[in-house]
Each structure stands twice: as C-alpha cells, then as structure tokens.
C-alpha positions, 0 to 999 in steps of 0.5 A: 930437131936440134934447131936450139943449139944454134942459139946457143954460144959458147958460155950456154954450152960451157953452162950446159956442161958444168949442170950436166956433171953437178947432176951427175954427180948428185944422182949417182954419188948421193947414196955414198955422199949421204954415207960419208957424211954419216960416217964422218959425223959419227962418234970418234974411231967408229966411222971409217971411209975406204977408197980404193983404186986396182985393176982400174976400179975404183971401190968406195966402203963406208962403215959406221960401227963395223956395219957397212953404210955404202958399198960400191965400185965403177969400172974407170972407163965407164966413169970416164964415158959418163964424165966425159961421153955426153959432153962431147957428143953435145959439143960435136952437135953444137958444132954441127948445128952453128951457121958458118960465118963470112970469112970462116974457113971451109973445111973439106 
C-alpha cells in the first residue's frame, strides 16, 4: 500500500513536507490572511490586528472600523500536532518503507 514511499529519497520527502505546511497554512490561516490584508489596507487608524499568547492559546482579532473581520484562537499543542504530527509520521514510514543497504547497520 505504501509500496511508493520507496521510491522516495530525501528531497521528495523534504518536498512533501514544505507542500504539507504551505497547505496547511492556506486552508486554515486563509480566512485570517484575508482579514489582515483587509485590515491592513484600510483607511489610516481604522485597521487594528490583535495577536496574543496566555494560558498556551494564541488568539488572533482583527477589526476594521470597530466591526470585528476575524476572530480566532488555537490551543499551542494542537498547532504543534498539525505542524509537526503528519510530518513525523510520514518521515517514520519512509523510514520503514526503505530497502536496507549492504554494509547499513542492523538495528535490533
């Protein structure tokens, strides 16, 4: 089933990684993205972008004339679990998937 990952080298993986977090950030960073640059763009001292970080949630608000555009928050292990999680497990199947080489040490 994961017979492909065998094929893979290092650079495909590597790649596979980089187009992971660039989806990742587009599908769940877009709505706030799209809020930011309107709020950045908006007429002088109207726009206003609030980050902040407490009891390990980060909360993003962003408002344009005192209406609220974006308004989110995530927990700092769950954004450490969609960065880092799929990532290491696709890495730790590569690894399994690989053809040992003559002269590559056995592990037990």
């Amino acid at each position: 089933m994961l017979g492909f990952l065998k094929r893979w080298r290092p650079a495909t993986l590597f790649a596979s990684w980089a187009a992971y977090w660039i989806a990742l950030v587009l599908v769940t960073m877009w709505p706030a993205l799209s809020a930011i640059w309107t709020a950045t763009h908006a007429p002088p001292d109207t726009g206003n972008v609030s980050c902040n970080f407490s009891n390990w949630v980060f909360s993003l608000v962003v408002t344009t004339g005192g209406r609220n555009l974006y308004t989110g928050s995530a927990h700092l292990l769950t954004i450490a679990l969609l960065v880092g999680g799929p990532p290491l497990i696709l890495w730790a199947l590569w690894l399994a998937q690989r053809q040992r080489l003559p002269g590559d040490p056995v592990s037990s």
